[in-house]
N, C-alpha and C positions, 0 to 999 in steps of 0.2 A: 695572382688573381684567377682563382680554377674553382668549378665547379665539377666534382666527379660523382658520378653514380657508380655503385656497386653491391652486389648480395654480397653475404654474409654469414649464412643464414645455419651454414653448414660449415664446421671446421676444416671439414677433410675438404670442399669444394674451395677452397682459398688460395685463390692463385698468387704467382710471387709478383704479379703487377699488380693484384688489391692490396696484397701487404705492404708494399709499396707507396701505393697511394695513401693507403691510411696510413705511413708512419711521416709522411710529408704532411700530414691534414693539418692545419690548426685547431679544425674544430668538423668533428663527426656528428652528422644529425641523422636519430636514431629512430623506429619507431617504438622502443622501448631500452630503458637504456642500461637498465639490468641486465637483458639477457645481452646486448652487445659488449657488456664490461665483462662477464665472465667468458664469451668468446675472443673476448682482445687480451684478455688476462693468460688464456692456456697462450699466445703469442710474446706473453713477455711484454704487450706491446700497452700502455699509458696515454691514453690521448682523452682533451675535455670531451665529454658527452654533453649533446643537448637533443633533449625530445622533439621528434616535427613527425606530426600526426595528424589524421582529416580529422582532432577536436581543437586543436591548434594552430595550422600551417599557416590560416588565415591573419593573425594577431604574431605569427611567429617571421612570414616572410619579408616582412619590411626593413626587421632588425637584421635578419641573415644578408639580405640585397647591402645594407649599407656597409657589413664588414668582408663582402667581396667586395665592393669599390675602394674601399680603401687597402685592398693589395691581398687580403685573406684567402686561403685556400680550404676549402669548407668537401668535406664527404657526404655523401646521402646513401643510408646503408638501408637494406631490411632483414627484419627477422628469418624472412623467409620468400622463397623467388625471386625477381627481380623489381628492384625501386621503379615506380613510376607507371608499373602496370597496375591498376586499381589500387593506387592509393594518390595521393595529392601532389607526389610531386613531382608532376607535372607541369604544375602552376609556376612553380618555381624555377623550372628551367623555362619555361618562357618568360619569367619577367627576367630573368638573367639572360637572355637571348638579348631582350630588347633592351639592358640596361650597356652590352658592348660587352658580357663576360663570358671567356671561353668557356665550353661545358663539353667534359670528357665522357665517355661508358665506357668500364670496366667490366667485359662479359662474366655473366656466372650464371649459376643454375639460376633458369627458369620453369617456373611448375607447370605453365601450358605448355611449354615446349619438349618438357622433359614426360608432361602426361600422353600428349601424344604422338609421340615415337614410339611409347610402350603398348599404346592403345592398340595395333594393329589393324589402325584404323587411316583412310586415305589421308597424306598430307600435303597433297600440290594445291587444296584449295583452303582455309580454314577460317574460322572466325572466332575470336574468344570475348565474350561477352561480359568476362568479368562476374560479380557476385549481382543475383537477379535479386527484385525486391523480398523484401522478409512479409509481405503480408502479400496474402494465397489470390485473393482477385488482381491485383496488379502484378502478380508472378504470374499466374496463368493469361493475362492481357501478353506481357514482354513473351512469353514461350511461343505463343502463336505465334507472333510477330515474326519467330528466328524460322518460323516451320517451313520459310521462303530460302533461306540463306542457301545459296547454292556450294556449300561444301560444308566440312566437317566442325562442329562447333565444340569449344572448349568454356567452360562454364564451373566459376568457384565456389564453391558454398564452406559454412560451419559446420562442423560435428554436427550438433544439436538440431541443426535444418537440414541435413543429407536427406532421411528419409522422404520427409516433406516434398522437397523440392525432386527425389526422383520420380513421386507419386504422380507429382504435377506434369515430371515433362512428358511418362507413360501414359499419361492422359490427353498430353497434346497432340503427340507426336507417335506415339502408337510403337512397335514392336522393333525398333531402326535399334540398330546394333551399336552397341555403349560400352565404355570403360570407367569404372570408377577407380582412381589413381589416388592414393593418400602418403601420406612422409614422405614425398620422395628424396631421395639422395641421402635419406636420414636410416637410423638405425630399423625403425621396424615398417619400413617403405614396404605395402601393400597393393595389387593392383586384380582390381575385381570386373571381367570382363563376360558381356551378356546378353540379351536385349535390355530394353528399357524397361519393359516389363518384368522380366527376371528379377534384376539388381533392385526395382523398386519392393517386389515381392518379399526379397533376401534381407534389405535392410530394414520393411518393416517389422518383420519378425525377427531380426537380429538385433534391431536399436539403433542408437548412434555411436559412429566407432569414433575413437580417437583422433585427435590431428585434423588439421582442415584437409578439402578433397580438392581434385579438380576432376571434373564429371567431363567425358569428350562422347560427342553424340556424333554417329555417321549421319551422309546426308539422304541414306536407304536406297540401296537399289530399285526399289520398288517405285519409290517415287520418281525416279527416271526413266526406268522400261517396263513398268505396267505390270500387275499381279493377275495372274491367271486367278478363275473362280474358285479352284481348290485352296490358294495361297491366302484369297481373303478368308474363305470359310475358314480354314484355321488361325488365321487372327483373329477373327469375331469371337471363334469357341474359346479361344486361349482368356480374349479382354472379357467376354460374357463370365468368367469365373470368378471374377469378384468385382465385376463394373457392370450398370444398369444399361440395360440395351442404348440408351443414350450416349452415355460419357463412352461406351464399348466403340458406337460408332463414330463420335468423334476423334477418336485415340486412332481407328484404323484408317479411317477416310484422312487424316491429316499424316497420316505412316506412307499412305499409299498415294495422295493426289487425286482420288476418287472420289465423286460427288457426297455430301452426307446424307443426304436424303436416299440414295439408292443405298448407302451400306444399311441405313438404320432400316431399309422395310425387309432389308437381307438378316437383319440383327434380331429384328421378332419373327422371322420364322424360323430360326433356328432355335432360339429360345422357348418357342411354340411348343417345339419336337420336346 
């Protein structure tokens, strides 16, 4: 009667204690279970699939709870990073906590942890928020909110929202030094390092790339030990290039920790010139 988590997600990343685990499993729950059969297939290795996803876990974990009480040993695998970090199963190991059923982890690649070691970006402090909302006022609501977080934040998004969502956070958060991380551990693992504004810049005019991201935002020097008046003016001049002296000063007053109302009357007279 075991519950183990474990990635997957990457063949090469397949340690001989997940193989292990999965050739003991009775039953693998998958977040797709196509691509986990054709990773379990290059293993040689046969075991039932069943899908448990955040559009099923709910209606799925009552029947999984009753075949761990009766002596089952169940895997919870992902496509990609590690189980349990922004997907649902979580739930599940807590009602298996509270049900009396041992629950293992199987370490493997993780994409906030593997994004920011690459990032070159501080990691004694961090915070990974997971994927922000998909619509722009409650995305921009959640981004201030992190513009407090006293260390380096780790942040998921889709292909198809990268741009967006860098747009947003260079609007919140202003000029703070970023890494955009995609594939990792995988064949064409990418890792694009910048400001916030750079990389926002680059993917607008580049599009959206392939593969999901994981976005790591520093928590800016600036905002700790205060930007001399040259350092804001050229943030102003940088965000005044394609942002309204407003969103300009919002972006840099939330970069820097400096009032908005002094950057903005800083913001139209440079604008002025």
């Amino acid at each position: 009667m075991h519950l183990v988590a474990t990635p997957i997600g990457n063949l090469g990343d397949l340690s001989t204690r997940a193989l292990a685990a999965l050739t003991e499993a009775d039953v693998v729950l998958c977040e797709d279970t196509r691509v986990t059969a054709k990773l379990l297939g290059l293993c040689d290795l046969r075991r039932p699939l069943q899908s448990y996803h955040e559009h099923n876990a709910a209606s799925r974990r009552p029947e999984i709870l009753e075949r761990l009480r009766a002596g089952a040993t169940v895997a919870v695998v992902s496509d990609a990073g590690t189980p349990l970090v922004s997907d649902p199963g979580y739930k599940l190991v807590r009602d298996a906590i509270a049900a009396g059923i041992d629950v293992f982890a199987v370490p493997g690649p993780s994409a906030a942890i593997a994004a920011l070691i690459v990032s070159g970006l501080p990691t004694d402090r961090f915070f990974v928020t997971g994927f922000l909302p998909t619509r722009r006022s409650q995305r921009r609501r959640a981004i201030a909110e992190l513009a407090a977080v006293p260390g380096t934040l780790v942040v998921f998004e889709a292909p198809r929202r990268l741009p967006d969502t860098l747009a947003d956070l260079a609007a919140e958060l202003g000029a703070r030094p970023a890494a955009v991380a995609r594939e990792l551990t995988k064949r064409f693992e990418e890792v694009r390092r910048g400001t916030l504004l750079e990389l926002a810049a680059h993917y607008a005019e580049a599009g959206a790339p392939r593969g999901e991201a994981a976005i790591v935002v520093g928590q800016g020097e600036r905002a700790r030990d205060g930007a001399t008046p040259e350092e804001l003016d050229a943030l102003l001049s940088k965000a005044l290039q394609d942002q309204s002296p407003a969103a300009a000063a919002a972006a840099v007053a939330a970069a820097t920790g400096r009032p908005r109302r002094e950057i903005y009357r800083r913001a139209l007279e440079l604008k002025g010139r």
